[in-house]
N, C-alpha and C positions, 0 to 999 in steps of 0.2 A: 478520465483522470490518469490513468496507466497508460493511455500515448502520450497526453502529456508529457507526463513522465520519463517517456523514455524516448522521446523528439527530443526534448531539454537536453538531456544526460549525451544524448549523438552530438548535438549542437553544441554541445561544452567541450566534447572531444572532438570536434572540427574547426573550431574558432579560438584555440587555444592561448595561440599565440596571437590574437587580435588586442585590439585595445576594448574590444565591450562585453573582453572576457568579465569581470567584475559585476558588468551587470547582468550579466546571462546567469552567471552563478546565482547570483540575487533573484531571479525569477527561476531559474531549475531548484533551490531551496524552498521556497515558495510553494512552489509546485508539489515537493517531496511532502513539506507540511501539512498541506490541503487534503492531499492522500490520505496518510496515516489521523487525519481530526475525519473525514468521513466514511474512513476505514466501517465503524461500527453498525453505517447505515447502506453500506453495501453488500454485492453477492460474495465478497472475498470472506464474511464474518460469518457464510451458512456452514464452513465447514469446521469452527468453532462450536455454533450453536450444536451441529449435529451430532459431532464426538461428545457434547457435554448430554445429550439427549439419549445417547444410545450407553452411556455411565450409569445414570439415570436409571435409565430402564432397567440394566442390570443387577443396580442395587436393590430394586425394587422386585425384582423376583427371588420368591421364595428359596431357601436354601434345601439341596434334596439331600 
């Protein structure tokens, strides 16, 4: 999904001045979308999970 991404985003900035600018936008939007909705079921969200785990854990040990 992140080449996607960033295949789209080159190709917007090489066909700029085309006529199926419009639609490439339309499908590099898309694309951007699709990223950030299955953001939460990928490897980009373990280093969310992890900072909130190692919070966690800190709170959880005893104060000396």
């Amino acid at each position: 999904m992140l080449f996607l991404t960033s295949l789209t985003g080159l190709a917007l900035l090489v066909l700029r001045e085309q006529t199926c600018m419009p639609t490439l936008l339309a499908v590099h939007l898309a694309v951007v979308l699709a990223l950030f909705v299955t953001l939460p079921y990928g490897k980009f969200v373990h280093g969310i999970y992890r900072a909130a785990a190692l919070v966690k854990f800190r709170r959880e040990q005893p104060q000396e």
